[in-house]
KOLZA-409891 format. One line per field, with one value per residue (C-alpha): residue number from 1; residue in three letters; x, y, z. Coordinates in Angstrom, 2 decimals. Each point is the difference from the previous one (the first is absolute). Example, Ala and Ser with C-alpha at 12.3 -4.5 7.8 and 13.67 -1.06 7.14 Angstrom:
<kolmars>
num = 1/2 $
residuo = ALA/SER $
u = 12.30/1.37 $
v = -4.50/3.44 $
w = 7.80/-0.66 $
</kolmars>
This chain:
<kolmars>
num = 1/2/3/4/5/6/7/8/9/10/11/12/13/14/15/16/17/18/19/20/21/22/23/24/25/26/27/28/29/30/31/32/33/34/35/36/37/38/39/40/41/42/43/44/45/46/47/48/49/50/51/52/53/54/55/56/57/58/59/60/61/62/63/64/65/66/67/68/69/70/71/72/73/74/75/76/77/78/79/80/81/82/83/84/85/86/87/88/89/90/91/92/93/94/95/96/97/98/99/100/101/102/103/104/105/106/107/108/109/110/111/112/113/114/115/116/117/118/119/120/121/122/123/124/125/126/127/128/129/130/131/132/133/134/135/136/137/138/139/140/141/142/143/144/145/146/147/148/149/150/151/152/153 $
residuo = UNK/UNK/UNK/UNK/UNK/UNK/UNK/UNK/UNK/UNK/UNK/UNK/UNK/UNK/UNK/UNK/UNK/UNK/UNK/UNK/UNK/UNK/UNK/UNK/UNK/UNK/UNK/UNK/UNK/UNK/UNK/UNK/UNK/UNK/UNK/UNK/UNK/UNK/UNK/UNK/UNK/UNK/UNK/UNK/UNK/UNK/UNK/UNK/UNK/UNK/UNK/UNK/UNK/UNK/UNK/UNK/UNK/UNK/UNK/UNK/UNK/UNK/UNK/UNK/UNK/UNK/UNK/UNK/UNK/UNK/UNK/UNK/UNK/UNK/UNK/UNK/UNK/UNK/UNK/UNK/UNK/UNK/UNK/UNK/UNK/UNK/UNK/UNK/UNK/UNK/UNK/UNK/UNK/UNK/UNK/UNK/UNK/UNK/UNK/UNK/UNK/UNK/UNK/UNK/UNK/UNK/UNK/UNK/UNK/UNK/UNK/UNK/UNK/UNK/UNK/UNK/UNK/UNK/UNK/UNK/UNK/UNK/UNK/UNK/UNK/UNK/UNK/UNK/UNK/UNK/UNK/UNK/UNK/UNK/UNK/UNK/UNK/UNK/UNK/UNK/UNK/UNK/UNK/UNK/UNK/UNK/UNK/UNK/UNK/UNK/UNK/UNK/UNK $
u = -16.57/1.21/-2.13/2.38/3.13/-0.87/-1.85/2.29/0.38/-3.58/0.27/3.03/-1.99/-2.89/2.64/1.27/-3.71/-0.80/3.52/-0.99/-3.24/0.83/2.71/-2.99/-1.11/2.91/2.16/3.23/1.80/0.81/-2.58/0.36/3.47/-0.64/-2.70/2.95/1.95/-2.74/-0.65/3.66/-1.47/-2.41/2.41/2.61/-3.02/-1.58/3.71/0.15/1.66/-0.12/-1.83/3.05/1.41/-2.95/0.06/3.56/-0.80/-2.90/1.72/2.90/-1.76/-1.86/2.86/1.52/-3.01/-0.20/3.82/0.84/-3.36/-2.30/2.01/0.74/-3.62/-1.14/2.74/-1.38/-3.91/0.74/2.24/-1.40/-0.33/-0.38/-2.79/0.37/-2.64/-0.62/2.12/3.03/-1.58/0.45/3.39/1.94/-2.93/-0.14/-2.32/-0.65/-0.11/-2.96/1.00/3.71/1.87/3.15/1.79/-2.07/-3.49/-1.26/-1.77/-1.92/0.10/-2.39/0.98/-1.59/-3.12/0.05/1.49/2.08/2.02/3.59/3.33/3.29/2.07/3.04/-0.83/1.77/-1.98/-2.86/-2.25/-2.69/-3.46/0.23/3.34/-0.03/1.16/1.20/-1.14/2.53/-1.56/-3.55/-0.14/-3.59/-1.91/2.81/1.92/3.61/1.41/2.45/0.24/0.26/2.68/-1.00/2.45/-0.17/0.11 $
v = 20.71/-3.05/-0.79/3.32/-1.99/-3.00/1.50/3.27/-1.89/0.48/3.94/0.26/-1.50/2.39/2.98/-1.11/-0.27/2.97/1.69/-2.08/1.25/3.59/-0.49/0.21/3.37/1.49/-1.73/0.97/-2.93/0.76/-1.96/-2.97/0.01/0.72/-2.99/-2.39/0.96/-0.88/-3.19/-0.59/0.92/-2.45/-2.50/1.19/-0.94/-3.35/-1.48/0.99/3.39/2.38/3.06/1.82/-1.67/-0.04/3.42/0.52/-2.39/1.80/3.34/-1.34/-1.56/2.68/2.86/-2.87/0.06/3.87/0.41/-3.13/-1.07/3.18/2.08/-2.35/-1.12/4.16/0.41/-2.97/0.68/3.59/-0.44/-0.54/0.91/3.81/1.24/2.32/1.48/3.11/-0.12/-1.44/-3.63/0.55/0.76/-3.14/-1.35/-0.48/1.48/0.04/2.64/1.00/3.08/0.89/1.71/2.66/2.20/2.92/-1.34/-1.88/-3.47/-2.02/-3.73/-2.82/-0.29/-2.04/0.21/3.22/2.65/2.83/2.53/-1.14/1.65/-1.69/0.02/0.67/3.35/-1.78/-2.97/-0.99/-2.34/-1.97/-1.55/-3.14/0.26/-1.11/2.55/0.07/3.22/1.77/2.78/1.86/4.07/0.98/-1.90/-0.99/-3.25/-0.36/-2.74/-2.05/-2.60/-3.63/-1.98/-2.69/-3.10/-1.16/-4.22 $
w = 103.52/-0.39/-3.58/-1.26/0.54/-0.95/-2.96/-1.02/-3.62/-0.30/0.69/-2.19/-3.26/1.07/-0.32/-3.50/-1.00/1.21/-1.43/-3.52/-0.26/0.76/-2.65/-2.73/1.35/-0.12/-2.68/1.01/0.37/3.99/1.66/-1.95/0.91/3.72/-0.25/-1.12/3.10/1.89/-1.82/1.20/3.63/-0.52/-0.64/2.54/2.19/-1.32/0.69/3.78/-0.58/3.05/-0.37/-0.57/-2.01/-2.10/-0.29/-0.94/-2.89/-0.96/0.01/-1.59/-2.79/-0.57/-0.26/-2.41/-2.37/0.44/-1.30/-2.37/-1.43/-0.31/-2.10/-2.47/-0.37/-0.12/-2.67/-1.91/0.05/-1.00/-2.93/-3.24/-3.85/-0.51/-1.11/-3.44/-0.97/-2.89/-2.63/1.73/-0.73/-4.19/0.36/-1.37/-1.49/-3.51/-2.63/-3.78/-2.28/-1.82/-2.00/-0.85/2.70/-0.92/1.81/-1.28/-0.17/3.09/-0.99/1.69/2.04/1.04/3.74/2.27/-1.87/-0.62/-2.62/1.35/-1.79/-0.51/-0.88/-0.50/3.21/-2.78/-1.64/-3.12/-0.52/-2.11/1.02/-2.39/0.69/1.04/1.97/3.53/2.28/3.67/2.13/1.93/1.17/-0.12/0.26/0.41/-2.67/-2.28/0.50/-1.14/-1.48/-1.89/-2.29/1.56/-2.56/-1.60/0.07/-3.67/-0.56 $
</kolmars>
């Protein structure tokens, strides 16, 4: 009995392994955060802490990490870009036209390395071959788009 208390750093570092380990099973982020309080048990312990005390600091530290560090670090590894897929990614890209668009007769565009049926997002405009367009919206197979202006020099 007496190798425990002389020794209870030694059984606190075998709980965080344990708890660390366990951590890559379940990949919550709880046990890793339990095995830093115990880390802080371990501690607690190595300096001459009583065994209360070192588990008040291990509880402690690990309610801490619970409240203040995991939710930040859950927020953080789940945010990220969205993910568009479909037709939702051509929108705002831009295209060129490859046979004359009007408001009456659909054309067509070279977008993304394809051709698609086009009609002018403005019934009222006329759009020529060659003119680079910007798509701002798609209905089924048919993009529509506008005109991007040209700054003259």
């Amino acid at each position: 009995m007496d190798w425990l208390g002389e020794h209870a750093w030694a059984i606190w570092l075998g709980i965080a392994a344990f708890l660390g380990i366990a951590e890559l099973v379940s990949l919550d982020l709880v046990l890793i955060m339990l095995a830093v309080g115990a880390g802080a048990g371990a501690v607690t312990a190595a300096v001459g802490g009583g065994v209360g005390l070192q588990v008040i600091v291990a509880l402690v530290t690990s309610v801490a990490m619970l409240a203040l560090v995991r939710p930040s670090l859950v927020a953080r590894l789940h945010q990220g870009p969205d993910l568009v897929l479909g037709t939702k990614k051509l929108l705002g890209q831009r295209a060129t036209v490859t046979q004359r668009i009007t408001g009456l007769s659909v054309g067509q565009i070279k977008l993304a390395g394809e051709t698609w049926t086009a009609s002018p997002y403005d019934e009222n405009d006329t759009i020529e071959p060659g003119t680079t367009v910007e798509v701002f919206e798609i209905r089924g197979a048919t993009a529509y788009v506008h005109p991007v202006p040209e700054l003259d020099s």
